[in-house]
C-alpha positions as CSV (number, residue, x, y, z in Angstrom):
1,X,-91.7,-111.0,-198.2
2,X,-91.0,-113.4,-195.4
3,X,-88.0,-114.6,-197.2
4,X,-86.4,-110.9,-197.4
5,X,-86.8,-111.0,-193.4
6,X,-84.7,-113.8,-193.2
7,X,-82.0,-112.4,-195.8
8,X,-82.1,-109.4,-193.9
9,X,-81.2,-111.0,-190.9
10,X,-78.5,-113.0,-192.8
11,X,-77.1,-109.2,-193.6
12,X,-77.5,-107.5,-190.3
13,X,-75.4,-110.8,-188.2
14,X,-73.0,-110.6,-191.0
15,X,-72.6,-107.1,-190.5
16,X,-72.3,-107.6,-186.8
17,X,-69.9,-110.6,-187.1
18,X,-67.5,-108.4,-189.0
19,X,-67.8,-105.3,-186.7
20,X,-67.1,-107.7,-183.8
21,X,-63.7,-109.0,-185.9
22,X,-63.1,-105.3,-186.5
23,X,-63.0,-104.5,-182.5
24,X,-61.2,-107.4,-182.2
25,X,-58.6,-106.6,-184.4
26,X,-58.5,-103.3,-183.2
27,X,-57.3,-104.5,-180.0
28,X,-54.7,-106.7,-181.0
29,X,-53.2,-103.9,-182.5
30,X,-53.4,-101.8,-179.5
31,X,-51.6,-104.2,-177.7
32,X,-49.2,-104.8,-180.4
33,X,-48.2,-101.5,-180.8
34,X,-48.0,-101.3,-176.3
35,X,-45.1,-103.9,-176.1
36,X,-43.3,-102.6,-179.2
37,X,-43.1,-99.3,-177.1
38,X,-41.4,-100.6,-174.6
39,X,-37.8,-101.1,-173.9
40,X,-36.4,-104.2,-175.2
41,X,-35.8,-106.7,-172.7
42,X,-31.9,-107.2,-170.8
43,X,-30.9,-110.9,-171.5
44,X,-27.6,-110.8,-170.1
45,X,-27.4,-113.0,-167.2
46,X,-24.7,-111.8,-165.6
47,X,-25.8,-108.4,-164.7
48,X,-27.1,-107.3,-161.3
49,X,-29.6,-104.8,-161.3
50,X,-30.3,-105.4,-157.2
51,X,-27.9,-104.9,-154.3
52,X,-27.7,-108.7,-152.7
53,X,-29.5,-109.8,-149.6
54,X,-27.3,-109.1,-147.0
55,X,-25.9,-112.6,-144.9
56,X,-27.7,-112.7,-141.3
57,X,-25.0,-113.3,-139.0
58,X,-23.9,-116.2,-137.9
59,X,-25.4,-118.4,-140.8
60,X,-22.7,-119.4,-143.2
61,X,-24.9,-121.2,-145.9
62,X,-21.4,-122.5,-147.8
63,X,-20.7,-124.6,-144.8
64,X,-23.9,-125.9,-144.7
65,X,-24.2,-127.2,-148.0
66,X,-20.7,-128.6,-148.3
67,X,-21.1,-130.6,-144.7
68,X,-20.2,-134.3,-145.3
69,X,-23.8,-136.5,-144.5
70,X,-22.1,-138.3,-141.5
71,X,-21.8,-134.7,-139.9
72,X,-25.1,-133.4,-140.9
73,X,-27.0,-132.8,-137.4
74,X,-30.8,-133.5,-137.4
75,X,-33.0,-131.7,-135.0
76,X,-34.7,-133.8,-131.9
């Protein structure tokens, strides 16, 4: 009888193993079926979906970046 024990055990962690798959499964699904609800995504690069940040005044970025390195002026 000592033997049946230990088959029965075999069963019951088999039985266990599989429910665990079974949950996990489960929620893979769930999640599958979440994104395929949702919109599909915008790829375009072009299009602007935010107003811009407007320019603080008196900082003109363009002449910044295109300064020649001679005139570049580093703080003291």
């Amino acid at each position: 009888m000592p033997a049946d024990r230990g088959l029965v055990s075999r069963i019951h962690d088999e039985i266990a193993a599989i429910a665990r798959q079974n949950a996990y499964v489960r929620d893979l699904i769930a999640q599958s079926c979440e994104l395929l609800r949702q919109k599909a995504p915008d790829t375009f690069l072009g299009r602007k979906t935010h107003e811009p940040f407007p320019a603080e005044a008196g900082f003109e970025p363009e002449r910044e970046r295109c300064r020649p390195p001679h005139e570049v002026v580093t703080p003291r």
